[in-house]
C-alpha positions as CSV (number, residue, x, y, z in Angstrom):
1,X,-13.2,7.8,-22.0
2,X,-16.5,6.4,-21.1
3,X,-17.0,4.8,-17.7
4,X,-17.5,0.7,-17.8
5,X,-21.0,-0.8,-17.6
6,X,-22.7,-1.8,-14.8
7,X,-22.0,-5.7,-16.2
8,X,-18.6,-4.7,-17.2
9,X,-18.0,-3.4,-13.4
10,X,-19.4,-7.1,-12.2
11,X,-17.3,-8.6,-14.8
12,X,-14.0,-7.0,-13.7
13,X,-14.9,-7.8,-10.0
14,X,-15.6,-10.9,-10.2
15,X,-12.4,-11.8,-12.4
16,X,-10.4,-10.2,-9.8
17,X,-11.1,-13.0,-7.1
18,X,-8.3,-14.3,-6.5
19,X,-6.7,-17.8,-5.1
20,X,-4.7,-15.9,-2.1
21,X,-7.2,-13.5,0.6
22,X,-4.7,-10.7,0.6
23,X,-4.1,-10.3,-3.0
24,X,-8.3,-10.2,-3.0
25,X,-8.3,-7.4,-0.3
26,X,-5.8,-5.4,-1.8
27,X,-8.0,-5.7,-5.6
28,X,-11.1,-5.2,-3.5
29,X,-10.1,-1.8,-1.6
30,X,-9.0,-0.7,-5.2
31,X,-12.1,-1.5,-7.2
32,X,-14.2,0.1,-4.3
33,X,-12.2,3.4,-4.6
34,X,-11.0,3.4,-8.6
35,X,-14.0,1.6,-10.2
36,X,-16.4,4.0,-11.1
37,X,-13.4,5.9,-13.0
38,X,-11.3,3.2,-14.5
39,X,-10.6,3.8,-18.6
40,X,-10.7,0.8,-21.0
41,X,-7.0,1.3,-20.5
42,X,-7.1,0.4,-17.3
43,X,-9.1,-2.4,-17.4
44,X,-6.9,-3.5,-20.3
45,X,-3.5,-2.8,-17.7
46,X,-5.6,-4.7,-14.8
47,X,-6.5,-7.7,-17.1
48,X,-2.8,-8.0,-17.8
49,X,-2.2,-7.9,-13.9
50,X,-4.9,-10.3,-13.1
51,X,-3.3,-12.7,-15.6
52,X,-0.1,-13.2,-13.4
53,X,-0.1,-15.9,-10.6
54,X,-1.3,-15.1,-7.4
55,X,2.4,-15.4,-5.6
56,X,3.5,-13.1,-8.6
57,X,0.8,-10.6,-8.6
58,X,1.2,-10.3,-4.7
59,X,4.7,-9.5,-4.8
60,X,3.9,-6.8,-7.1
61,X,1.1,-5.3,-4.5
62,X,3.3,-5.3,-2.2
63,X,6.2,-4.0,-3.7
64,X,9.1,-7.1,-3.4
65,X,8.6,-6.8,-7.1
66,X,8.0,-4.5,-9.9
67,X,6.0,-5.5,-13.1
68,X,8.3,-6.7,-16.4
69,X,8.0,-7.1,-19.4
70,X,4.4,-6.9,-21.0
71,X,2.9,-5.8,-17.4
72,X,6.3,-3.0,-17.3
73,X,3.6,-0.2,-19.0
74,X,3.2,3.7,-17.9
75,X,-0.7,2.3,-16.9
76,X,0.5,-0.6,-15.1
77,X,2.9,1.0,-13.2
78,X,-0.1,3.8,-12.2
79,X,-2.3,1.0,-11.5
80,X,0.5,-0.5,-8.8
81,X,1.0,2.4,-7.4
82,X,-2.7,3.2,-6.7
83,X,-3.3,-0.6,-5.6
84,X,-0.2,-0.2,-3.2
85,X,-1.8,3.0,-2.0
86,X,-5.8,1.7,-1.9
């Protein structure tokens, strides 16, 4: 798959600013270590992710929760685990 653009990249990062600091460091760390090789898949799986509240999505990070329904996808789950890990 091809890699994003360097306006996609900017796109993506600055969507991922989030309301709550920690939920911001957590997306920060990831994007500094996954960007460059994130799929359209991916982006597509983080959209979804970005798209939950910032209580919600920081949960998720840090595992009190797991994704459901829409966001409960094989990519989503990989994308958790490599934000939990980053």
């Amino acid at each position: 798959m091809e890699n994003l653009t360097t306006l996609q990249r900017a796109r993506l990062r600055w969507r991922a600013r989030r309301g709550l600091l920690e939920n911001d460091l957590i997306i920060t760390r990831f994007l500094d270590q996954y960007e460059m090789s994130l799929t359209d898949e991916d982006v597509h799986g983080l959209s979804m992710l970005l798209e939950l509240g910032d209580n919600e999505l920081l949960d998720i990070l840090l595992g009190r929760s797991e994704p459901e329904g829409d966001c409960n996808t094989p990519v989503i789950q990989r994308l958790v685990k490599q934000l939990r890990e980053a």
